[in-house]
Structures are given as structure tokens and as C-alpha cells.
C-alpha positions as CSV (number, residue, x, y, z in Angstrom):
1,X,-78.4,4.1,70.9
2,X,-76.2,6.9,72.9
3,X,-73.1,4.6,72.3
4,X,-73.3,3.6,68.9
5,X,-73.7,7.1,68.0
6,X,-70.6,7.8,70.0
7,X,-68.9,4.5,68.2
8,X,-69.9,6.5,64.7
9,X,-68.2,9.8,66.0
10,X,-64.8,8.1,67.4
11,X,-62.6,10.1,65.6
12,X,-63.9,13.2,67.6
13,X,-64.3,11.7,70.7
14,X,-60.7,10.7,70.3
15,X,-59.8,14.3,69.6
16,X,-61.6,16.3,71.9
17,X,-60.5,14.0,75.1
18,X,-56.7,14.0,73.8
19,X,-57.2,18.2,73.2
20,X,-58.5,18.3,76.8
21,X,-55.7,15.6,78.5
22,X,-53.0,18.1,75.9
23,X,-54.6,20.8,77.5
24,X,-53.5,19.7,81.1
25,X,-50.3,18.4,80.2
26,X,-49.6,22.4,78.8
27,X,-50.9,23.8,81.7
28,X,-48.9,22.0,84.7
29,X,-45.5,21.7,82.4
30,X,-45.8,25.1,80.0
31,X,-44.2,25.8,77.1
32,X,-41.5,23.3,78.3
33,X,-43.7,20.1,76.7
34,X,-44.6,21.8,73.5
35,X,-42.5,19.1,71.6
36,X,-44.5,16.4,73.6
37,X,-47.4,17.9,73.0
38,X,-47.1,18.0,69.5
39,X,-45.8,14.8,69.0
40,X,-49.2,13.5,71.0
41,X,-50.7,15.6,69.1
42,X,-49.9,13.8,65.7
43,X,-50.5,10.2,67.1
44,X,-54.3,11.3,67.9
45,X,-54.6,12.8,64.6
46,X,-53.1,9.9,63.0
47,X,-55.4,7.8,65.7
48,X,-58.3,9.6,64.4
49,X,-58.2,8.5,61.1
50,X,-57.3,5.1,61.6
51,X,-60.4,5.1,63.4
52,X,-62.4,5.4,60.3
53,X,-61.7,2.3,59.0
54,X,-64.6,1.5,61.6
55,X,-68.1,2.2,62.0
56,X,-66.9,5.7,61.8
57,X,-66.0,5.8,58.1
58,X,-69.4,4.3,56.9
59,X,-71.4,3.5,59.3
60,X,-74.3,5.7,58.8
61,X,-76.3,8.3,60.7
62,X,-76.1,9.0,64.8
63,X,-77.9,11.3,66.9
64,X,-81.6,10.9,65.5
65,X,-79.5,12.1,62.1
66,X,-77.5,15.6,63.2
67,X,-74.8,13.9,62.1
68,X,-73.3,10.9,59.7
69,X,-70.8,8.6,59.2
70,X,-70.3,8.3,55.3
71,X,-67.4,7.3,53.2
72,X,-67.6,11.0,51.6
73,X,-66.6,12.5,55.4
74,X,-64.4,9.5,55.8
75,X,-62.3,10.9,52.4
76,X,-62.3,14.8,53.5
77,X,-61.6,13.8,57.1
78,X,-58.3,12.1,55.8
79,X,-57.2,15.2,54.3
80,X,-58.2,16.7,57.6
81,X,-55.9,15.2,59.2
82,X,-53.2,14.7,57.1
83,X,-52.5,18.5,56.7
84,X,-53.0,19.4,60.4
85,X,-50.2,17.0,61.0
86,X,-47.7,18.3,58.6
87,X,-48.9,22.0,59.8
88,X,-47.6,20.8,63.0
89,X,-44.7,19.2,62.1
90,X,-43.4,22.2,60.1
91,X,-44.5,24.3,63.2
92,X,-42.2,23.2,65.8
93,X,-38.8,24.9,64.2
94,X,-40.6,28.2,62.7
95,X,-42.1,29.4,66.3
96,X,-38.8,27.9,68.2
97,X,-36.6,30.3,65.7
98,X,-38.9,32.9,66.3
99,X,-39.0,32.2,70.3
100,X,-42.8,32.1,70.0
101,X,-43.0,28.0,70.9
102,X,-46.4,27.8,72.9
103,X,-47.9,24.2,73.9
104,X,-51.0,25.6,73.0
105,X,-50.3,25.4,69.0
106,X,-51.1,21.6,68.8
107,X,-54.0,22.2,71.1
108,X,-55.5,24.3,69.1
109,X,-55.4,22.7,65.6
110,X,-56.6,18.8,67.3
111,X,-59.8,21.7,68.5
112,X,-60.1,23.0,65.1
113,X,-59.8,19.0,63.6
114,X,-62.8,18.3,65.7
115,X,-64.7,21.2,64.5
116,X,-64.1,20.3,60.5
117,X,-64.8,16.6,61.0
118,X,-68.3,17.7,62.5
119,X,-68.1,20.2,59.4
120,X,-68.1,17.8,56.8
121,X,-70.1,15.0,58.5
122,X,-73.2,17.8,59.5
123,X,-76.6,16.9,58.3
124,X,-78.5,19.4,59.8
125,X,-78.0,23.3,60.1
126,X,-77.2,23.5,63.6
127,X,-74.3,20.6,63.8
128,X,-73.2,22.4,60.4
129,X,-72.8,25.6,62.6
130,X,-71.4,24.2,65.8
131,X,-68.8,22.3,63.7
132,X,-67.9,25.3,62.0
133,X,-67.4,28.0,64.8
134,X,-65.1,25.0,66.9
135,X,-63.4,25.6,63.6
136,X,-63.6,29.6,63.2
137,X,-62.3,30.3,67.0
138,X,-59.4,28.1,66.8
139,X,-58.6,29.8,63.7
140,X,-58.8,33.3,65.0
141,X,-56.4,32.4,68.0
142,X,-54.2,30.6,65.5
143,X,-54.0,34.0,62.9
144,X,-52.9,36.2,65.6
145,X,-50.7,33.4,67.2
146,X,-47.5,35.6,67.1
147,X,-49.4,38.0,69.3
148,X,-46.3,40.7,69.4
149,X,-46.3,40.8,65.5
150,X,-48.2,43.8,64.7
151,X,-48.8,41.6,61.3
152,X,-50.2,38.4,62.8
153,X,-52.0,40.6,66.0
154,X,-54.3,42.3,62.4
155,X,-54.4,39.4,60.6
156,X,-56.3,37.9,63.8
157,X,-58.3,40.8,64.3
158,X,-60.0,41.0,60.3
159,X,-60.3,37.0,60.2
160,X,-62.4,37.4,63.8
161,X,-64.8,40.7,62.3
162,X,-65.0,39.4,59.0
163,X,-65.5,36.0,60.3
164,X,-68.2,37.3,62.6
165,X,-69.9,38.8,59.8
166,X,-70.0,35.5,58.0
167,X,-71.3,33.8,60.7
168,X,-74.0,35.9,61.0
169,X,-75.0,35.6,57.2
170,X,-75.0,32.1,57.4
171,X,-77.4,32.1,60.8
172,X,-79.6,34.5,59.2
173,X,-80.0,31.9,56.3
174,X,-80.1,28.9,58.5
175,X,-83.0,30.7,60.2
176,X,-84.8,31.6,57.1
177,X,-84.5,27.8,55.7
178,X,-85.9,26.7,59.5
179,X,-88.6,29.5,59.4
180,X,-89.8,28.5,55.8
181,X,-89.2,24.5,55.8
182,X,-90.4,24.1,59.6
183,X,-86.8,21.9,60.1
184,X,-83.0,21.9,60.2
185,X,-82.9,18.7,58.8
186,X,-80.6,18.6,55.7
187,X,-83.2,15.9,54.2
188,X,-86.4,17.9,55.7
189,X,-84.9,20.8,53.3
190,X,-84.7,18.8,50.5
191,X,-88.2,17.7,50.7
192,X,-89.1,21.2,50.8
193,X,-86.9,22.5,48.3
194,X,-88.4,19.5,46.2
195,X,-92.2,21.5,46.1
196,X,-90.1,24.4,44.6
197,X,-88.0,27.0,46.3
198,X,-90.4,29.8,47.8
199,X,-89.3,33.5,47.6
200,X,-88.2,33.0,51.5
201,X,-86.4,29.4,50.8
202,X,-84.5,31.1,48.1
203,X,-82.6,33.7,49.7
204,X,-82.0,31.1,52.7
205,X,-80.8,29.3,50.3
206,X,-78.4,32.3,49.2
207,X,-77.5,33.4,53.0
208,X,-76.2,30.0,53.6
209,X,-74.3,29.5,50.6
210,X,-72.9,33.2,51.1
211,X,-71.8,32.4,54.4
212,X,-69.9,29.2,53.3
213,X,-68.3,30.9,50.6
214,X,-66.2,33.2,53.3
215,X,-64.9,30.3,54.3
216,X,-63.2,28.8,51.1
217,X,-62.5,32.2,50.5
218,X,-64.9,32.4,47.0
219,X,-65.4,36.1,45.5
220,X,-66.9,37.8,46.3
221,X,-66.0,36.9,49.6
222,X,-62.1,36.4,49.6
223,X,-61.4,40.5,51.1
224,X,-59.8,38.6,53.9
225,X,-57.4,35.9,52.3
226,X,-54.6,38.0,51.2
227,X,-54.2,39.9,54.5
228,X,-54.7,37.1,56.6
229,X,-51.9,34.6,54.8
230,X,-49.4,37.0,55.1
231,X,-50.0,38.8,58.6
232,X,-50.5,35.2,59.5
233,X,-47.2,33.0,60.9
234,X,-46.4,31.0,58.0
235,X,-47.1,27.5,59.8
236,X,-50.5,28.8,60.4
237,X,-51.2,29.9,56.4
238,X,-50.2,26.6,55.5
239,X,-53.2,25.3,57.4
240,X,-55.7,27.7,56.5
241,X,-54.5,27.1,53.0
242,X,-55.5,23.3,53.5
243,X,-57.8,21.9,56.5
244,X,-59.9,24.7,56.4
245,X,-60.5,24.6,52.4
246,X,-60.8,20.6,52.7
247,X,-63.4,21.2,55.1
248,X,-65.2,24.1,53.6
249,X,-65.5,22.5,50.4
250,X,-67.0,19.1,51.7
251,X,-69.2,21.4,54.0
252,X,-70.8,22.9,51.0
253,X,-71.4,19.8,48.7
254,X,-72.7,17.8,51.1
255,X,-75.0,21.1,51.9
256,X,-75.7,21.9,48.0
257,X,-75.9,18.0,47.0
258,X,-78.0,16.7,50.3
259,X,-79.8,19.6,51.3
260,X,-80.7,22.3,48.4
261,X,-80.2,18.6,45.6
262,X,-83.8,19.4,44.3
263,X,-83.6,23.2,44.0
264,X,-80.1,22.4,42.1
265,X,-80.8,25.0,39.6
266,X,-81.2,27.9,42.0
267,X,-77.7,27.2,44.1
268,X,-76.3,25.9,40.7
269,X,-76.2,29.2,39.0
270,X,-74.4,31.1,42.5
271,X,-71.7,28.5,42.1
272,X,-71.5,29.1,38.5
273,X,-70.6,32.8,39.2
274,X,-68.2,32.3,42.2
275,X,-66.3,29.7,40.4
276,X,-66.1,32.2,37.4
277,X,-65.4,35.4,39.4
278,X,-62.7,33.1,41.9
279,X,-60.8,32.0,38.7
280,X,-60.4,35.5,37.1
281,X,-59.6,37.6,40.0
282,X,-57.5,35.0,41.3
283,X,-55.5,35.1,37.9
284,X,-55.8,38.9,37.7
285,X,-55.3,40.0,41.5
286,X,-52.0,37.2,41.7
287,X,-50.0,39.0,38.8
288,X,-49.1,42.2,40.1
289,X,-47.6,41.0,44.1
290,X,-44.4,41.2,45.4
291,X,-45.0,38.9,48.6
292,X,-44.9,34.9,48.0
293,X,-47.8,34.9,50.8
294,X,-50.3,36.9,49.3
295,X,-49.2,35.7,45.9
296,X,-50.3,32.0,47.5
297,X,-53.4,33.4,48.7
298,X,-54.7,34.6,45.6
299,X,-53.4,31.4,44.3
300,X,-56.0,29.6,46.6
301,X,-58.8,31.3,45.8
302,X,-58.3,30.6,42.0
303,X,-57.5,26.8,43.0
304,X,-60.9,26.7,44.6
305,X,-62.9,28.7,41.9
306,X,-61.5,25.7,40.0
307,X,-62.8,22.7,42.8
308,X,-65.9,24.5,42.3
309,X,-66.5,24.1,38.6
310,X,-67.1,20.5,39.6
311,X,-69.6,21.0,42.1
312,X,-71.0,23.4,39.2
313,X,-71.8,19.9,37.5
314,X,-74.2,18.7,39.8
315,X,-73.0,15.3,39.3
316,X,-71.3,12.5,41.1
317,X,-68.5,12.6,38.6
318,X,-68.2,16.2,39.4
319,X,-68.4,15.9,43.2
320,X,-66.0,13.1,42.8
321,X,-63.6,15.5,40.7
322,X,-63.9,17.9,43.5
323,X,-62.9,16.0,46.1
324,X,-60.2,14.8,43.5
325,X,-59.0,18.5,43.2
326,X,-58.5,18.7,46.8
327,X,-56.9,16.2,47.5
328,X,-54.4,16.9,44.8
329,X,-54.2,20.8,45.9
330,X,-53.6,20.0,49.3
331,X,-50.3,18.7,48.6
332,X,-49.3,21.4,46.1
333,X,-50.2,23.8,48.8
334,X,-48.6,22.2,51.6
335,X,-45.1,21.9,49.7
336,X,-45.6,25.6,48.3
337,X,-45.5,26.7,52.0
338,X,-42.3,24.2,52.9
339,X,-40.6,25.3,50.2
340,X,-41.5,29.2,52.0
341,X,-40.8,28.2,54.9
342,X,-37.0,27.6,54.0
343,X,-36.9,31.4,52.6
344,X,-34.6,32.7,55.3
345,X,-31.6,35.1,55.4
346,X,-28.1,34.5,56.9
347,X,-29.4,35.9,60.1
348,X,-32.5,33.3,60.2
349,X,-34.9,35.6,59.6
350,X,-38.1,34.7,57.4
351,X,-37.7,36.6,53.9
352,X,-41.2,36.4,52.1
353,X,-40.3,39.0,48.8
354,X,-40.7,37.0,44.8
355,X,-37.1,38.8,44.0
356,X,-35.6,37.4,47.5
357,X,-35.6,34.1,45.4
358,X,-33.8,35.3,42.0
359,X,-31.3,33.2,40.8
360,X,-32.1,30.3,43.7
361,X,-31.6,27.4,41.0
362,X,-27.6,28.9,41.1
363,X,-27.7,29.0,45.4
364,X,-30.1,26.1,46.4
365,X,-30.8,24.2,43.2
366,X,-32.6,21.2,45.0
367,X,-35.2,23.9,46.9
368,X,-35.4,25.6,43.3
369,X,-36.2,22.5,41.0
370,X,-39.2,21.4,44.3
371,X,-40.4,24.9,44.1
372,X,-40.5,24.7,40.3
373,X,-42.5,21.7,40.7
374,X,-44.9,22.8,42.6
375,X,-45.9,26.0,40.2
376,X,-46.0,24.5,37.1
377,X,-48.4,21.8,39.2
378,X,-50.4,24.9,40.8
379,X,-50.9,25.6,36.6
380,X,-52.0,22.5,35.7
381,X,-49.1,22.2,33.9
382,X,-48.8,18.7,31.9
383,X,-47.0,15.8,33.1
384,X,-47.6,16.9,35.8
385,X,-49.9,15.6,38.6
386,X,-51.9,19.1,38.9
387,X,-52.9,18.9,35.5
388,X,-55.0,15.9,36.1
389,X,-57.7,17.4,39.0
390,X,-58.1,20.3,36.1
391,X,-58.7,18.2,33.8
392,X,-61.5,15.6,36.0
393,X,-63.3,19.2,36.6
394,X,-63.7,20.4,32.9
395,X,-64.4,16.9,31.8
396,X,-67.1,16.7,34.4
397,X,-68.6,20.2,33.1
398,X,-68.7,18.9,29.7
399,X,-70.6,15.9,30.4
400,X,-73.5,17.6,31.8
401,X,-73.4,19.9,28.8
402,X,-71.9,23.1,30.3
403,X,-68.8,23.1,27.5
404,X,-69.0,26.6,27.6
405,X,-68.4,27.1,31.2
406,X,-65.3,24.7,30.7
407,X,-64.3,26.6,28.1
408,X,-64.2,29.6,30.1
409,X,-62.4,28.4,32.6
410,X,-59.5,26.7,30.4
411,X,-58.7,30.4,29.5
412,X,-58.5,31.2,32.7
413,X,-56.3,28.5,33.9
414,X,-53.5,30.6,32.0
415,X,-54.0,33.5,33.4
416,X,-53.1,31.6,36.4
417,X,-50.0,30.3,34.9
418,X,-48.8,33.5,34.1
419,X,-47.5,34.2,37.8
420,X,-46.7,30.7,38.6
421,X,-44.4,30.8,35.2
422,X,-42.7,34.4,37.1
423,X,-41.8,32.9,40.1
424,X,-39.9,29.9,37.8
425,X,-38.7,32.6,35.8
426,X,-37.1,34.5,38.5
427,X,-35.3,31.0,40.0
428,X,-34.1,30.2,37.1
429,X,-32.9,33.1,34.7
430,X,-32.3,36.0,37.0
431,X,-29.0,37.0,38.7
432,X,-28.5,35.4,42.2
433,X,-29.4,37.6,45.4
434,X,-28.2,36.7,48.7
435,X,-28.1,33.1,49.3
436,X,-30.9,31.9,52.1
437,X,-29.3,30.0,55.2
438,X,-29.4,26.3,55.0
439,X,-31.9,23.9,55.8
440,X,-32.0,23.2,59.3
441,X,-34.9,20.3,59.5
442,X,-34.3,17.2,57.4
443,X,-38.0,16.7,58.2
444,X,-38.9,19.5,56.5
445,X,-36.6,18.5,53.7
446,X,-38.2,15.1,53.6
447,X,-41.7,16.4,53.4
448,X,-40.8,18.5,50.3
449,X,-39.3,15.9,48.8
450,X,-42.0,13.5,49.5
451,X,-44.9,16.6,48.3
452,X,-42.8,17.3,45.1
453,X,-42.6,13.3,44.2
454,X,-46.6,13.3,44.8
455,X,-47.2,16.3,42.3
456,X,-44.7,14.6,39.6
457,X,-45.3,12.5,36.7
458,X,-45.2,9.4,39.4
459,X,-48.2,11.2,40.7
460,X,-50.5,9.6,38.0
461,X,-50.0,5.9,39.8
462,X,-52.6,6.7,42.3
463,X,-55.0,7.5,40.3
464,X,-57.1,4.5,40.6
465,X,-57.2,4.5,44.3
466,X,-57.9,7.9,44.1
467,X,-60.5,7.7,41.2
468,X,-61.7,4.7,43.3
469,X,-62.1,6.2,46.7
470,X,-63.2,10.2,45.4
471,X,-66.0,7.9,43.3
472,X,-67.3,6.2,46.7
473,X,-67.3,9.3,48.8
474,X,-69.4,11.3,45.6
475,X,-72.0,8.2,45.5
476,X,-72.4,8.5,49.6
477,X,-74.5,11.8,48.4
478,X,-76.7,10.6,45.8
């Protein structure tokens, strides 16, 4: 029993011993093995997902059902890990520029992996909340990573007291559900929740929800994502911007879907509203910033008011557009923050104003077209691959009926494009300011390249595997 469960959670087990053996290896050699480290470091994240072709993508539940193996945490947990490696990757040359290189960076994302696998593979209340605090501390150590950066030292400090705040919210919830339904069991809920929601269910229901909302940054709980990106080190927003949401976002379907499925027009209506209120202030809030991080930020939060309007559905189609969304945003994201990451002066040092990059398509016309790329994707600009999760989300509305909602939310989609469109605008038609120092990293180079291919027209050749494999995780729910 106690080893097949372990067989069906392999890609944490293989994880949390590397984090602990990583751990060692920083503490007798120090900062000295931090390139080791993080190469390790991407082989047990790469391990880790290899490891679901197993038992431990669909092998079903372990641990009397706390926990499951399901092709719908197999498909966020290799997103997981595919941004946690490139977030190391682009690491290693930010932190050794800045003279901040610390072992414990890899460390501390594999530790935050472990928590989001056990995120999105959580089928009772108290797994959900273990999973997600492994997440939330790595994260708070990661936001204030740069510790003598007055920025990062704050952005640390309102992630951890907002964070703590959210975590509480979502405790007193899991306690109400527990106190009303007699169980933490995500299928004891539902046959609860099936009788009707009681006045106490309900706003369990909306303490749970409330407190997963902080952590894909949802209005009207976002307060913390713009501060947080750009106090942040930039490595470290790139991450938050992905792994986290990936996780987040399977965390509350497979919560909404599994657990609350019967009571679906109670939660149905508060995802309604956040989706709604994410997309416009997102739009709104962008337009008006002078700093590509928090411009990204607000960027993110209207990216997932968007994922949400597929979970708004309450179909598979619409959980399988959803997962679709991410998957495609991920990428945009990831490349988004590359193409930041090469916004440096002469001297080296990281420049993170919109006008720094006027007249970049004159200076760096290569860095200019990727960057180009990835806004007009960001839009849902057509040919290009961004367009299509857009679309997959408002076609899914529209087949349950809620045209209007889809409606709304095509109007607000160019909102959105307005600031992406100023950021092209400013590359490509004003006059030239300082040039930014060369790439140093071909890696880096690589990966951009390799992002901006992926968001291209070429994009739409995966779209059977990925209509194929978003479909299978969606049906794992129902």
C-alpha cells in the first residue's frame, strides 16, 4: 500500500531527496557549486517529469485519497517543471552580474516544485494546504532573494504579510467546509455540496476560493503583483509569472470542478466576477506604467482573468481551454521576461524603463522583432499563436450559452492590446536611446528564439497534441 502510493508520488519523492542531497552539496562547498547545483537541479526537474510517464501520471489515487495521480496533474506538472527550469537557467548570469550567485536559488525552486505538484494533485483540503505553503515559503525567500536590494528586501516582505493573510482566509474556509460537511475530502464535499450549499458551506465555499484567488493574483486580490514583480529579481518574476499561475490555476479547477462540481452555480458566479474585474483592471491599470515589470504584472493578471473565463464554463471543453491558455501563456511570459532580462546599459546594469527600449528595432533589431512577437501574442493578436487560447476560452463560453460574458470579454481583450501595441510602438517608430550592451548568454538567446518560434504562426502545428492532451487532463475531472 505505503509503496505504491510512494510509486504514484515519484515525481516528489524524486524532488524532495535531490532538494535535500542539493542542500548538503551547498552547505559543505558554498556558493562555489552554485553552477552544479543548478545544473543538478534541472536533471531532477527534467527527471521529475519523465517520471510521469509512470504510474505517476495516471495512476490514480494514494494515501487512502489525500492525493492523486491523474493525467490533469500530469499536464500542469509539465509546465511545472518546464518553467522552473528555464527560471533557473536564465538565473545563473543575472545573480553572477549582480554578485548575488547563492547555491540556495535552485534549492529553493526544486522545494517550491514539490509544493505545486502536491498543489495540483490535492484531493483533500489539508494536502491542498501543505502543498501550497511548501510553495508560498519558498516564494517569500525567493522575492527578497537580493536581500541588500531595498526593492527585493519589500517585495519579500508584502508577498510574506499579504501571503499570510491569504493563508489564513483560505484555513478559515477549509475549516468552515470541514465543520459543515464533517470531511476534508474533496469528494466528501461534493456529496455535500450535492444536498445544496447551506448558509455555512457557502461562505466556505467563498473563503476558499478567496484565498486561491491571491495566489493567481485575481482582483480583487492582485494588491500585491505589481510590487512584488518589480521589487522582485527579475529571474524570480519570471517564475512567479509562470509555476506559481500553472499551479494556482490547476489548484482551483480541480477544487471548483471536483470539490464545489454540484454547487457549480454558487462558485460559478465568483469566477464570473474575478474573471470580469481581472480583465478590465488588468487592461485599465497596464496603460498608464512606465516600468516593463509592473507593466508585465498587470499583464498577468489580465492573462489569467482570461484562463478564467474558461473555468467560468463549467465544462470539460472549458477546463480543457484553460489548461490550453496556460500552457500557451507560459511561454509568452517566459520569453517576455528573456527578452527583459537582456535590457541592460553599457555598464551591465538592468534598465527596466518602456522609453529605455525606444528605437530598439534601429540598435538590436533581432531582440526588437522577439519582443514584438511576444506582445502582439500577449494580445491575442492573429496569426499568431496567442490568439488561439483566446479564442478556445470564448468558444467554450459560448457553448454553454454565456455569449454575453464572451462578449464582454472580447472588448476587453483590446483594452489589453492597447499597451502591448505601445511597447511595439515605441521599438519601432521612436528615436533610438542608448543602445543596451550585448548579449552575453547564447542560452538565453536560444531560449528566446525557441519561445518566439512557439508563439508564431508555426505555433498552430501543435495544436492537436495540445488539443489532445488539455482534452485528457479536462476529462480526468468529470
Amino acid at each position: 500500500m505505503m509503496s505504491g502510493s510512494l510509486l504514484l508520488t515519484l515525481p516528489e519523492v524524486i524532488l524532495s531527496a535531490g532538494a535535500l542531497l542539493l542542500l548538503m552539496i551547498a552547505a559543505f562547498a558554498g556558493d562555489r557549486a552554485t553552477q552544479l547545483i543548478s545544473a543538478l537541479a534541472v536533471l531532477l526537474l527534467a527527471a521529475a517529469g519523465f517520471s510521469l510517464l509512470g504510474p505517476a501520471g495516471s495512476g490514480g489515487s494514494a494515501f487512502g485519497g489525500l492525493y492523486v495521480a491523474d493525467s490533469f496533474a500530469a499536464f500542469a506538472k509539465l509546465l511545472i517543471y518546464g518553467a522552473a527550469i528555464v527560471s533557473i537557467i536564465l538565473a545563473h548570469g543575472y545573480f553572477a552580474r549582480a554578485g548575488a550567485l547563492r547555491a540556495e536559488y535552485p534549492i529553493l525552486l526544486l522545494l517550491s516544485a514539490v509544493g505545486m505538484g502536491m498543489m495540483v494533485s490535492a484531493t483533500d483540503l489539508l494536502t491542498l494546504y501543505v502543498g501550497l505553503e511548501l510553495q508560498s515559503l519558498s516564494a517569500y525567500v525567493l522575492a527578497s532573494f537580493m536581500r541588500r536590494d531595498l526593492r527585493s528586501a519589500e517585495a519579500g516582505l508584502k508577498y510574506f504579510v499579504l501571503g499570510a493573510l491569504a493563508s489564513g482566509i483560505l484555513l478559515y474556509g477549509i475549516s468552515l467546509l470541514y465543520g459543515f460537511t464533517g470531511t476534508t475530502l474533496f469528494s466528501g464535499v461534493a456529496g455535500a455540496a450535492s444536498d445544496g450549499l447551506s448558509t455555512g458551506e457557502l461562505f466556505g465555499v467563498v473563503f476558499v476560493l478567496a484565498g486561491i484567488a491571491f495566489k493567481i493574483s485575481a482582483v480583487p486580490f492582485h494588491m500585491w503583483t505589481p510590487d512584488v514583480y518589480e521589487g522582485a529579481p527579475t529571474p524570480v518574476t519570471a517564475f512567479f509569472a509562470s509555476a506559481p499561475k500553472v499551479a494556482a490555476m490547476g489548484l482551483l479547477v480541480r477544487v471548483a470542478i471536483g470539490a464545489m462540481g454540484p454547487a457549480e452555480t454558487s462558485w460559478q458566479q465568483i469566477v464570473i466576477f474575478s474573471a470580469l474585474a481581472s480583465t478590465i483592471l488588468g487592461g485599465v491599470a497596464a496603460i498608464g506604467q512606465s516600468n516593463i515589470k509592473r507593466l508585465l504584472a498587470y499583464s498577468s493578471i489580465n492573462n489569467v482573468g482570461f484562463a478564467l473565463f474558461g473555468l467560468a464554463a463549467g465544462s470539460a471543453d472549458g477546463v480543457a481551454a484553460t489548461m490550453t491558455y496556460m500552457a500557451v501563456y507560459i511561454v509568452m511570459t517566459l520569453g517576455s521576461f528573456l527578452c527583459v532580462l537582456q535590457m541592460r546599459d553599457a555598464a551591465g546594469n538592468q534598465v527596466e524603463t518602456i522609453a529605455s527600449l525606444s528605437g530598439l528595432s534601429r540598435t538590436r533589431p533581432g531582440l526588437a522583432a522577439a519582443f514584438a512577437i511576444f506582445m502582439f501574442s500577449l494580445a491575442g493578436i492573429p496569426p499568431l499563436f496567442g490568439f488561439w487560447p483566446k479564442f478556445l476560452v470564448f468558444d467554450a463560453l459560448v457553448a454553454v450559452g454565456l455569449w454575453p460574458l464572451a462578449m464582454i470579454g472580447i472588448a476587453t481583450s483590446v483594452i489589453g492590446a492597447y499597451y502591448y501595441l505601445k511597447i511595439v510602438k515605441t521599438m519601432y517608430f521612436d528615436e533610438p536611446e542608448a543602445a543596451y550592451a550585448p548579449m552575453e548568454s547564447k542560452v538565453e538567446g536560444g531560449l528566446i528564439a525557441l519561445s518566439a518560434l512557439a508563439v508564431s504562426p508555426l505555433g498552430y502545428l501543435a495544436i492537436p497534441f495540445l488539443a489532445a492532451t488539455s482534452m485528457a487532463a479536462a476529462k480526468a475531472l468529470f
